[in-house]
C-alpha positions in Angstrom: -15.3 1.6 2.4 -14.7 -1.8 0.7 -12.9 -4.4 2.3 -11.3 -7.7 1.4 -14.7 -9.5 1.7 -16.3 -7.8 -0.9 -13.2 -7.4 -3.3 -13.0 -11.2 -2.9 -17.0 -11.5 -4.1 -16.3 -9.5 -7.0 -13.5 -11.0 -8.0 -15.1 -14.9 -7.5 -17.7 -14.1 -9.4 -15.9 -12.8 -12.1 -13.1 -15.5 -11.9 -15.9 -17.9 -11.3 -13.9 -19.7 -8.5 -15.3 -19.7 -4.8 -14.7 -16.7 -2.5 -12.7 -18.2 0.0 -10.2 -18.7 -2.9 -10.6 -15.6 -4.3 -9.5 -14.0 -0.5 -6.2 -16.2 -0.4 -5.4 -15.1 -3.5 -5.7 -10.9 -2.6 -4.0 -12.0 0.5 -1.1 -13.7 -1.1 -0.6 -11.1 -3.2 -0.6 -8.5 -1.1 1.9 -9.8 0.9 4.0 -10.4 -1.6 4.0 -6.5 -2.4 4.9 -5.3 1.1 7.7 -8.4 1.1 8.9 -7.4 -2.2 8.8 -3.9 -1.2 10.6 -4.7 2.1 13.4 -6.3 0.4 14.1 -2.8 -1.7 12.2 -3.0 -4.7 9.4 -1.2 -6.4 6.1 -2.8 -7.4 5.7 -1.3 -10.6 2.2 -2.8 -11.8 1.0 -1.2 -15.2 -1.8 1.1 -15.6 -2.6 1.4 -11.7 0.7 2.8 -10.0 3.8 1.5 -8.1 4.2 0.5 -4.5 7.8 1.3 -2.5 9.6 1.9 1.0 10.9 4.9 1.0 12.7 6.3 4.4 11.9 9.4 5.8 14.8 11.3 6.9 15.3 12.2 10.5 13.4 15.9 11.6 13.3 18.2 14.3 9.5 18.6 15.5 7.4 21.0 18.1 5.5 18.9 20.2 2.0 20.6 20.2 1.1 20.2 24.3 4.9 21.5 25.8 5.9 23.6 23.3 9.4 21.5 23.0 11.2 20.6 20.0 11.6 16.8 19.9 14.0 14.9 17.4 12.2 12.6 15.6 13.8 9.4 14.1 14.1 9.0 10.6 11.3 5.8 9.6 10.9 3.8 6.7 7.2 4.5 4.8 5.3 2.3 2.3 4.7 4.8 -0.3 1.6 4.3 -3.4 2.1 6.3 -6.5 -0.9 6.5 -8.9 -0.9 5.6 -12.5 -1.8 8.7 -14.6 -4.5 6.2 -15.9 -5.9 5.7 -13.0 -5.0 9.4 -11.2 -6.9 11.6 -13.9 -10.0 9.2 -14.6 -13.0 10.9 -15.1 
């Protein structure tokens, strides 16, 4: 798995800038998606997919150690769609 450290070497290098830079920058923009996405809208970033809340409606469930249907509340989910570009990539 790759995590923001090594994102933000990759990216300083290419960017030629210094890591720690590099980090705020993924950091700031990621927040800014899940704010944005928060307040309603839908990321829609070309070629590599769009970000969204999207609620989940309310649902009976069986919960697995009783037996018991349980109502569940409906929930809001952050929700990735792939770009076709990036879905079917060989």
């Amino acid at each position: 798995m790759v995590g923001i450290s090594e994102i933000s070497k990759s990216v300083a290098k290419k960017t030629n800038t210094t890591q720690k830079v590099a980090r705020n920058v993924i950091k700031t923009f990621l927040d800014t998606v899940i704010m944005e996405s928060d307040r309603g809208s839908k990321i829609n970033l070309a070629g590599f997919g769009i970000f969204e809340r999207r609620t989940q409606m309310a649902r009976k469930a069986r919960n697995p150690q009783t037996k018991k249907i349980i109502d569940v509340p409906s929930k809001k989910k952050f929700v990735f769609r792939a770009s076709s570009k990036i879905k079917y990539k060989k």
